[in-house]
N, C-alpha and C positions, 0 to 999 in steps of 0.2 A: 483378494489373495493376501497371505501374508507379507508383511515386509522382507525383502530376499525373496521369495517365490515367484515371480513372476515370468511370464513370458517374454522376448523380443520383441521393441518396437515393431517389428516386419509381420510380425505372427499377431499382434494386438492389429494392426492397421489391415489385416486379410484378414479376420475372424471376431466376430462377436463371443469373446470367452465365456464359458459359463464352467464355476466351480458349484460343486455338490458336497457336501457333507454325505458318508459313505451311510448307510442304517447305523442307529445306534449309538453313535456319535457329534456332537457339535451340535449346530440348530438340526437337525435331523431326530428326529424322536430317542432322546438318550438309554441309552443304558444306564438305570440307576440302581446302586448297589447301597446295603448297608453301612451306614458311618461304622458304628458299631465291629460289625464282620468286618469293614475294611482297614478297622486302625487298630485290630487287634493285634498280638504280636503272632507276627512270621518269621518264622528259624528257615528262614529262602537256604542260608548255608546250615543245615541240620551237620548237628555234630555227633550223634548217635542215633539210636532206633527210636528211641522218646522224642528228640526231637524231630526226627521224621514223618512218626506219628502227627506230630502236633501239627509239621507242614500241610501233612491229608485233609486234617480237623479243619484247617485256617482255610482253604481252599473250597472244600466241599458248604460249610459255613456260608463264603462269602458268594460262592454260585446257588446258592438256594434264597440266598436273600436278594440276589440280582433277579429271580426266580419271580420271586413273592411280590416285590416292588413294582417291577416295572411289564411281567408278564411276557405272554409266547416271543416278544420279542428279541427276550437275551438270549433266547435259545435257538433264534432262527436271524443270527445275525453273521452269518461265515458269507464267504464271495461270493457262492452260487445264485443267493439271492440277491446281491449287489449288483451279478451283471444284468439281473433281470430288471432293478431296477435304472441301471444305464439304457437298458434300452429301452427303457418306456420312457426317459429323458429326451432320448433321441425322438423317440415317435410325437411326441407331444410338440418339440421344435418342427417339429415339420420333415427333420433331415431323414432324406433316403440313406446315407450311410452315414457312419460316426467317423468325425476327425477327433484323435482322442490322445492328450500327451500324460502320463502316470511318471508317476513317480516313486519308489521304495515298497508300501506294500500297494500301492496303485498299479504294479508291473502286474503283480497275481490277477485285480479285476481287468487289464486290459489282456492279456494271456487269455485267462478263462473266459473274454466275451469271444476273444477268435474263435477259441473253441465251439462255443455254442451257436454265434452268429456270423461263419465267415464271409455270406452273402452282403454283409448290411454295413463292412468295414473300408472305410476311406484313406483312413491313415493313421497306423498308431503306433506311437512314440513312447519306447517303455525303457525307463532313465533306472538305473540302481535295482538289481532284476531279482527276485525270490526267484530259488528253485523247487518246487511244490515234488518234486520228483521224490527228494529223501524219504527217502523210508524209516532210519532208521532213528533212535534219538542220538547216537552216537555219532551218529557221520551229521546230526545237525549240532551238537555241540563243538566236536570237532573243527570242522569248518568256519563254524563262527568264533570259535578261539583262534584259527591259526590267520584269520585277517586280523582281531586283535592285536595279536605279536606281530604281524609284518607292518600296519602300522604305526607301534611302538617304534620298531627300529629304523623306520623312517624318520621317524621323531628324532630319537637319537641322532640318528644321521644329519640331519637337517642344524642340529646344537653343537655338532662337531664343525660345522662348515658357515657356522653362521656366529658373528662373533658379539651380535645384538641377543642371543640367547642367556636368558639370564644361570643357566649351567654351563657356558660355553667354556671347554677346557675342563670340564668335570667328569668323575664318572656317574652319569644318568640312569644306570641299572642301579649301581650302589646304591645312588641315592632313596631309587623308588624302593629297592630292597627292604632300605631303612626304616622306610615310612610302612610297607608293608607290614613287617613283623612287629611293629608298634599298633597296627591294624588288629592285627591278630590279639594282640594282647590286652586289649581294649584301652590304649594307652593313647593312640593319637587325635589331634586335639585338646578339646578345654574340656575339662570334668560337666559344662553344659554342653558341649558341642563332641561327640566322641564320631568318629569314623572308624563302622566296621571294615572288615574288607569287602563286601558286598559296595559299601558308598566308596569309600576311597576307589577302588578300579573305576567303578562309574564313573567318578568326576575326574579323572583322567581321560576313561574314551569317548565322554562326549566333546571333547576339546578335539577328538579325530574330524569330526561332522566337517567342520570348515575345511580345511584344521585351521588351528586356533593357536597355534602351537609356541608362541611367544606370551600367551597369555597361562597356557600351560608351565612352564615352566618357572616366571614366578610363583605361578601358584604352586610347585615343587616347595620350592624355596621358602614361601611364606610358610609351610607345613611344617619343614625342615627347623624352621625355627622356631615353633611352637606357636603360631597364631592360629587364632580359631578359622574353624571349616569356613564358616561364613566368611570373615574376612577375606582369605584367601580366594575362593570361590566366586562367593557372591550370595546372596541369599537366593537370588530367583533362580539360582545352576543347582540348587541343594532338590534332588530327583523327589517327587510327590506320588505314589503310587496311585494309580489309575486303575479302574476295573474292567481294563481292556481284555481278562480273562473272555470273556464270553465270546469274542469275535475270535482271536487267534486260536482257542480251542475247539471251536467249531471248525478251524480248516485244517488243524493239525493234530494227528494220531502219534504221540511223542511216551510210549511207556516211560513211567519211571514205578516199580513195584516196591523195592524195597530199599531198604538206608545202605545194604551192603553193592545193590547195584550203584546207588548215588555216587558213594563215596569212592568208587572203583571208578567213575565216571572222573569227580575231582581230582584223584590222582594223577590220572592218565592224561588230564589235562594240562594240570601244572607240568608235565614234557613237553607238551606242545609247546606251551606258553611260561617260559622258567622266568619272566621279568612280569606279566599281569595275571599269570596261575587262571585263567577261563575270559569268558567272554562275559561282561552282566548283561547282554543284552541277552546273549542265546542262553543263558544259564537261566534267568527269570523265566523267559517264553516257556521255557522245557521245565523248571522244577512249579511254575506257577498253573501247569495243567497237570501235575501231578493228584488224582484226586478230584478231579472238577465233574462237576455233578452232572453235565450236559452232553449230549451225545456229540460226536464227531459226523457232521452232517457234509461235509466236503474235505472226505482224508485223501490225502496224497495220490496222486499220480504221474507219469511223464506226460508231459505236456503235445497235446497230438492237435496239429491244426494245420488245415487243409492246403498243399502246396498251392502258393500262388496270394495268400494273402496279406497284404501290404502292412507290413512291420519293420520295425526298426528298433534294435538293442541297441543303449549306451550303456558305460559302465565304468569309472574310474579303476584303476588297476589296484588301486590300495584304498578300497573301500570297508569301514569300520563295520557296516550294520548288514548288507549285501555283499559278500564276500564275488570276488572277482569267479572265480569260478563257478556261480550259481548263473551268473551269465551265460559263460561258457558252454553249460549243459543245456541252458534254456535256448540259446541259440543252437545248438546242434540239435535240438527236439522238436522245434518249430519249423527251424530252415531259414530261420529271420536272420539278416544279417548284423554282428553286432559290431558298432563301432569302440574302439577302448582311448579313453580318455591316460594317459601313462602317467598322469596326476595321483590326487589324495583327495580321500572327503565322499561325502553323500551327496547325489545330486552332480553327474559331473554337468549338466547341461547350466550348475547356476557356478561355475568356475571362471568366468571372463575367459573362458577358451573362445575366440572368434571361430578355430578349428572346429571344436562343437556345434557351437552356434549354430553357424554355416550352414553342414549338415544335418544338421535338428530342422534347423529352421524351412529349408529346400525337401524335407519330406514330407514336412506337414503343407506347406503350401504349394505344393505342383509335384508332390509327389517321383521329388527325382533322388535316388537310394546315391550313397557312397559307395556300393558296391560291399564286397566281401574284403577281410583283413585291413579296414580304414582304423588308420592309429593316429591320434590328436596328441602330440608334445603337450608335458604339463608346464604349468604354468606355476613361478614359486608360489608360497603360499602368503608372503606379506603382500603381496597386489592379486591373487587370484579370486576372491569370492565376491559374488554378490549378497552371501548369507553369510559372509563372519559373524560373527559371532549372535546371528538370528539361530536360534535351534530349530529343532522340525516341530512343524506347528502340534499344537498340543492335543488332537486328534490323531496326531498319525502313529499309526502302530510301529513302526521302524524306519 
């Protein structure tokens, strides 16, 4: 496991762990895509119909050369077949039922094995929760902007009350304002190092993940002043795109038709979000299947799994990548009870929450629930993580 990922001494000492690389991914037979198709230029924020076009071109391109390379397997890489291959994991250990703890898009494969197998489940522990239910692409951009802004303003919050912030006593919208419309104008940064507004948002909300949020805010500051991305950032925090198209467009049916819907999309988002104007996480997922060449081989449903089997939802309250509320729905769909971490960040179960812990940890090993409406007090964020500043491993789709 990665550094920051790991389980509880309690849960390592009951359990012989075993991690999987999902298809397609990691040591697992890769998806391999085009250099070429993949570094070509992407107008992810198209700014008219040309450039919208061009988004189709760069997509369609890049899924036919994931096609041509690496074979039926980019195209049969969505979660249905993931939980099929869990449970031939489990059959080959021997295990009569799966003990099984996911995390981010790991919620979707442990969700969909209830679905399919609720005979064959021992206990499963699903941490930062997709909601597979959205139908729409609007209520999926939506929703992943409006955790964006709530936690920005946590952020904010957090540099008004904390005097080790390097904006503390400033105004923090202004600032990002500034940086913003400099974003826009192709102006921030060094004439080698420029940040669109596509990157600059990014390297802001992956600072939510931990949070990070004192490492953020010099890094405000170092931009503010005209130092390069890198600098300020770091070179390894500068986002690498991945050709995770294949997997998340195979689970998800997200239209986007034409540049006047896009753009109506943008707008409407910048209300949601008048300080990060969208989400790059959910904006990428949704403009990056715009166009993709691959059928939609496990699109959207409510989540239906059979009263009675042993589940367990966590979910930090101000979560950047799984919005609090996909929880919410997943637990009302399932009937799983879900515990809310009243924290910040991805992954509440790696917060130094003992609260968490606790109850994570007494599901998986004897199976004994918190019960319904279990709330775990956050924890601040300069002593809460296991994974500061570790990101999500570089497989994981969210």
């Amino acid at each position: 496991m990665q550094s920051g990922w790991t389980l509880s001494p309690k849960v390592a000492a009951r359990f012989d762990t075993v991690g999987f690389d999902p298809r397609g991914v990691g040591e697992s037979t890769a998806i391999k895509c085009g250099l070429d198709e993949l570094t070509a230029k992407n107008p992810v924020l198209p700014k008219d119909s040309g450039e919208f076009r061009q988004l189709l071109a760069y997509n369609r391109a890049l899924g036919r050369s994931c096609d041509r390379i690496t074979g039926p397997l980019a195209s049969r890489s969505d979660t249905r077949g993931v939980v099929r291959d869990m449970d031939a994991i489990r059959a080959a250990l021997g295990d009569k039922k799966l003990t099984y703890y996911g995390v981010s898009y790991g919620t979707l494969m442990g969700q969909q094995y209830a679905e399919a197998y609720p005979d064959r489940v021992r206990a499963l522990v699903l941490d930062s929760n997709m909601d597979h239910s959205i139908r729409s692409t609007w209520e999926f951009l939506k929703t992943e902007t409006q955790a964006t802004q709530e936690l920005f303003e946590q952020f904010t919050g957090w540099c008004d009350r904390t005097p080790s912030c390097a904006l503390h006593d400033q105004d923090v919208s202004a600032v990002v304002a500034g940086l913003y419309a400099r974003a826009e104008r192709g102006e921030l940064g060094t004439p080698d190092d420029r940040l669109d507004p596509m990157a600059f948002v990014g390297l802001i909300s992956q600072n939510f993940y931990g949070p990070t949020w004192g490492k953020l805010a010099k890094s405000l500051v170092d931009l503010r002043d005209g130092k390069p991305a890198e600098a300020s950032f770091g070179k390894d925090d500068i986002p690498i795109p991945n050709p995770f198209n294949s997997i998340f467009c195979s689970d998800w049916r997200l239209p986007v038709t034409s540049y006047p819907q896009l753009d109506s999309y943008r707008r409407a988002l910048a209300r949601v979000s008048p300080d990060l104007h969208f989400s790059p996480l959910g904006w990428s997922a949704a403009a990056g299947c715009a166009g993709w060449p691959s059928p939609v081989r496990n699109p959207q449903h409510p989540l239906s799994v059979r009263p009675g089997v042993p589940m367990l939802m966590l979910n930090s309250r101000y979560d950047p990548a799984t919005p609090y509320g996909w929880a919410v729905r997943a637990s009302q769909q399932s009937g799983a009870p879900l515990l809310t971490y009243e924290g910040w960040g991805h992954g509440a179960y790696f917060k130094k929450s003992q609260c968490v812990t606790d109850a994570a940890d007494a599901f998986l090993i004897d199976g004994t629930s918190p019960g319904r409406g279990k709330h775990c007090p956050a924890v601040e964020p300069s002593v809460q993580s296991r994974m500061d500043g570790v990101r999500p491993p570089a497989t994981q789709l969210y």
